[in-house]
N, C-alpha and C positions, 0 to 999 in steps of 0.2 A: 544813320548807318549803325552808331552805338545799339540803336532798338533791335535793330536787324540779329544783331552777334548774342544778344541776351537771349535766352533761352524761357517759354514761356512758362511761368509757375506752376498751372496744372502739367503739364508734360514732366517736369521734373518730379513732383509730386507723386504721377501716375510709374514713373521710371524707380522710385524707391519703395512704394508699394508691392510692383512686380518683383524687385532683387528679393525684398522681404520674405514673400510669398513662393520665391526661388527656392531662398533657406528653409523656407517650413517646408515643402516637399522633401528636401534632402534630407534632414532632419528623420522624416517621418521613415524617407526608403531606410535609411540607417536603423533604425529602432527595428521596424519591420523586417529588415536581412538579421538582427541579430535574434529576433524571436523565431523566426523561419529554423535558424541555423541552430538553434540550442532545440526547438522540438526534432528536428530530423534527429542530433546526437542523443536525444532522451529515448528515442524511437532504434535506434539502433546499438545502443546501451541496452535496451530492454529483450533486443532481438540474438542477444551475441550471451545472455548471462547463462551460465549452465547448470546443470540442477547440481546444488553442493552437496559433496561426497561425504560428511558428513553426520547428514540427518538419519533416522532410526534412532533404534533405544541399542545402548551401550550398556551392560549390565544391569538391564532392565531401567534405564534414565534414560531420557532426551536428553541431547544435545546441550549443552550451555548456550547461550544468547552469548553475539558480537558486542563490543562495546559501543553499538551503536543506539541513538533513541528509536530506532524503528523494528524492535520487538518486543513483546513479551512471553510472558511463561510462568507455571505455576510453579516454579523450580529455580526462578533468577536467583542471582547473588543480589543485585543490584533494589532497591527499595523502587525507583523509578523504573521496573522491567515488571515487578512481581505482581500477578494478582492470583487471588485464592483460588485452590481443585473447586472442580464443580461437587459438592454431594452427589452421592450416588446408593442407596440404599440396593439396588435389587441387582442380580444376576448379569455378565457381563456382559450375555448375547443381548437382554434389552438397553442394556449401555452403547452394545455397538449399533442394533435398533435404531435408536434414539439419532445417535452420532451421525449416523448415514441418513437417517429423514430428515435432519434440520440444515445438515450441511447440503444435500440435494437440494433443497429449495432455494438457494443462495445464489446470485448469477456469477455466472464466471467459475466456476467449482469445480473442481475434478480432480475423483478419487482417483488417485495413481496410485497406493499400494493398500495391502491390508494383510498384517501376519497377524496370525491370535487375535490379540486386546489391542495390537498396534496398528491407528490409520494416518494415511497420509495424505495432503489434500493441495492442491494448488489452485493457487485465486488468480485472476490475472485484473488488474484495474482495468477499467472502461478506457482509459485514453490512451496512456501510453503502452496496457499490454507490460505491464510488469508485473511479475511474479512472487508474490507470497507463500512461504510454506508453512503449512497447519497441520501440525500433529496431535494426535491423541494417545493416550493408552491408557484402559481400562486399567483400576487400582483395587483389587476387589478386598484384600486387607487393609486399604484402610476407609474404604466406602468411599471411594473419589473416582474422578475420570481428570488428571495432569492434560496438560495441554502447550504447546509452543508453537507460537507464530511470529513466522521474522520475513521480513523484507529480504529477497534475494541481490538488490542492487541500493545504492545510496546511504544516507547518512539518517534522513527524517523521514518518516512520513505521515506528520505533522498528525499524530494519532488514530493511524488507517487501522491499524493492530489491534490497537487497544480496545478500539471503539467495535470492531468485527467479535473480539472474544468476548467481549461485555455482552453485544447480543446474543452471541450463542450459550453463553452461561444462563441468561434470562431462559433462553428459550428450554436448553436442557433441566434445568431448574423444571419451570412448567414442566416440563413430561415427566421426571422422576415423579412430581408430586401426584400428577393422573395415575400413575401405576400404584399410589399408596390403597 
């Protein structure tokens, strides 16, 4: 009768396995609801940001940079924001030229404004559809083309800025020199 009331060791066995294999599902829904739930608010963070009323040239300058790490500009205070004007030897319609052939080819790009020597450009990242603003203005006294690009939402963007102006400096670079 004692045998009867013991309980058999693989059943037990098979019965903490299961509870195990309980928690690892739970475990997993848990992870999975909080990844769910931080893309939907990246996603609707990114749908709600407004274009800031800020941007344009103030007495012939762009805008200053946030104190965030997710700008730069050839105009920062900041040593971590700053990278060098592109050269620019020639005239500043081939400047704007230039400016609109390389930024065209870019995906996600779109010229939203353009006064004078001054453009303005908005990127949106591939996933979440966030928003960068890229400005230019032609500097024809000091043979430059200035530049500033900042993240419209967040604190990082783990070098999305820096790396996009890098390229287009390459690429500007390149055409100035075909024009010599």
């Amino acid at each position: 009768m004692a045998d009867a009331k013991q309980q058999n060791p693989p059943d037990v066995l098979r019965r903490t396995a299961n509870s195990g294999n309980s928690l690892k599902r739970q475990v997993l829904r848990k992870i999975t609801l909080v990844i769910v739930l931080t893309l939907v608010s990246m996603m609707v963070l990114s749908m709600t940001a407004g274009k800031p009323t800020h941007l344009g040239l103030r007495n012939g300058e762009l805008a200053p940079l946030p104190d965030r790490p997710n700008a730069v500009s050839t105009t920062a205070i900041r040593d971590s924001q700053k990278l060098p004007p592109i050269p620019w030897l020639h005239d500043v319609d081939g400047a704007i030229d230039a400016i609109k052939s390389t930024m065209d080819s870019r995906p996600r790009t779109k010229l939203v404004e353009q006064n004078g020597d001054y453009l303005r450009y908005e990127v949106q990242s591939l996933l979440f559809r966030f928003v960068d603003d890229v400005e230019f203005v032609v500097v024809p006294e000091d043979s430059a083309i200035q530049f500033r690009s900042a993240s419209r939402v967040g604190y990082s963007d783990l070098g999305t800025n820096r790396k996009r102006m890098l390229e287009i400096t390459t690429a500007l670079e390149g055409k100035s020199n075909e024009q010599k």
